[in-house]
C-alpha positions in Angstrom: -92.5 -23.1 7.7 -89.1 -24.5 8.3 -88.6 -28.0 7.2 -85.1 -28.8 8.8 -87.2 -27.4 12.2 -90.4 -30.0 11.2 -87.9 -32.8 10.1 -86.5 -32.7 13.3 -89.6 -32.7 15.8 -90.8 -35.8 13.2 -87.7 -37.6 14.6 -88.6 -36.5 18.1 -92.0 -37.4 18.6 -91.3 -40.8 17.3 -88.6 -41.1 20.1 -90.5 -40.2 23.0 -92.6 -42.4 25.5 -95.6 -43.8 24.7 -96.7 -42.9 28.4 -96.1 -39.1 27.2 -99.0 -37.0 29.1 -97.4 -33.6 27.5 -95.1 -32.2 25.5 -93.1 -29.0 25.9 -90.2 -27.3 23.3 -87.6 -25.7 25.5 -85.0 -23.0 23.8 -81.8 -23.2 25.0 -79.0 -20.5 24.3 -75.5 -21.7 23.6 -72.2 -20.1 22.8 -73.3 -19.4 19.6 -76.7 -19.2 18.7 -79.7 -21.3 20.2 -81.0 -24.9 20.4 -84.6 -26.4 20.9 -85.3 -30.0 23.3 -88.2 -31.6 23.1 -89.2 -32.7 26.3 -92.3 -35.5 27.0 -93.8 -35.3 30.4 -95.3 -37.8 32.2 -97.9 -35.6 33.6 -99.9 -32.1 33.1 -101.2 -29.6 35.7 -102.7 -26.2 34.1 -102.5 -24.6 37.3 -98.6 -25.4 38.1 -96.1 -25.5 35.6 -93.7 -27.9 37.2 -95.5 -30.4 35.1 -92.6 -29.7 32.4 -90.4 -31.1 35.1 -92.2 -34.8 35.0 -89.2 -35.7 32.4 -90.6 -39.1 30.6 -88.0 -38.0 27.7 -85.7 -35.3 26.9 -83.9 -35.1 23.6 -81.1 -32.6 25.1 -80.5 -35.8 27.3 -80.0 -37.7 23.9 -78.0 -35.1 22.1 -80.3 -34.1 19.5 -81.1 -31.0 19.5 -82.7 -28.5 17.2 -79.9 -25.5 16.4 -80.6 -22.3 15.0 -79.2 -18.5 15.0 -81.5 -15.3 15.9 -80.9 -12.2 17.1 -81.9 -12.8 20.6 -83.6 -14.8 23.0 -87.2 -13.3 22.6 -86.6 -14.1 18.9 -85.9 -16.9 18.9 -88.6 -18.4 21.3 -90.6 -16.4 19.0 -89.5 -18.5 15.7 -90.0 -22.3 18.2 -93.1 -20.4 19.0 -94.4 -19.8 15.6 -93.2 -23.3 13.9 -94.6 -25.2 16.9 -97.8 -23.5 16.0 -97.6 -24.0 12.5 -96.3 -28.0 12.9 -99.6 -28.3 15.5 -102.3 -27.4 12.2 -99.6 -29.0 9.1 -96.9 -31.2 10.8 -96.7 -35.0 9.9 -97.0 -36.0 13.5 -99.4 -33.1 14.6 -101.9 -35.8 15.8 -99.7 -37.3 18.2 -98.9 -34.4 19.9 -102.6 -33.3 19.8 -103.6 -36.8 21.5 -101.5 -35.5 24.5 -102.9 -33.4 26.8 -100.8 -30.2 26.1 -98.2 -28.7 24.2 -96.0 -25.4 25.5 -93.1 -24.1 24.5 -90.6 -21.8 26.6 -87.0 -20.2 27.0 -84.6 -22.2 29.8 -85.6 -21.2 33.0 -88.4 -19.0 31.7 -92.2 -19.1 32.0 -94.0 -21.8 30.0 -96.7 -20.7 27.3 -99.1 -23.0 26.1 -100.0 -23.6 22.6 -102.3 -26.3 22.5 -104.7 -27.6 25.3 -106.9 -30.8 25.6 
C-alpha cells in the first residue's frame, strides 16, 4: 500500500461530481517519470469504452496529479493497477467509488481494464 498514492485519490474523490456515474485512473507518462488523473464520468457503457470520455471531472484538468517513477509504462500501470485494487477493499473513500457504477484504470491512449463493476 502506498499512502502518498491513497492520500491523494482521498483528495480526489472528494473533488469530483456528485453526478459521477464512473470512475477511471488514467497513467500518464511525462518527461520524467509518470503521473495518474482521476477522471469521473458522467456515464458507463460495458460494451464501449468511450464512456471514460463522458468527462464530469478530471484532476489533470486541475493540476493535481498523482507523480511517480517506474521502469516503464507496463509498470507502472501495473503499480495504479495494484493500489487502485488495494484502495477499492482498504481505502478511506472505497465506498464512494463502489457506489458508482465502475471503476477502470488504464495507460493514455490505451485499452481500459476494469477493476470493479456494479
Amino acid at each position: 500500500m502506498n499512502e502518498e498514492f491513497f492520500d491523494w485519490l482521498d483528495g480526489e474523490i472528494l473533488c469530483s461530481d456528485n453526478g459521477t456515474v464512473a470512475f477511471s485512473v488514467t497513467v500518464y507518462k511525462l518527461k520524467k517519470g509518470f503521473a495518474a488523473g482521476l477522471i469521473g464520468a458522467a456515464s458507463f457503457d460495458y460494451e464501449d469504452d468511450d464512456w471514460v470520455r463522458d468527462v464530469l471531472y478530471s484532476s489533470r484538468d486541475d493540476g493535481d496529479v498523482f507523480k511517480f517513477t517506474a521502469e516503464n509504462s507496463k509498470k507502472a500501470l501495473e503499480f495504479v493497477r495494484t493500489e487502485l485494487k488495494e484502495y477499492l477493499m482498504r481505502g478511506k473513500r472505497a465506498k464512494q467509488l463502489k457506489s458508482s457504477r465502475a471503476v477502470a484504470c488504464s495507460l493514455y491512449g490505451g485499452d481500459l481494464h476494469l477493476l470493479y463493476r456494479r
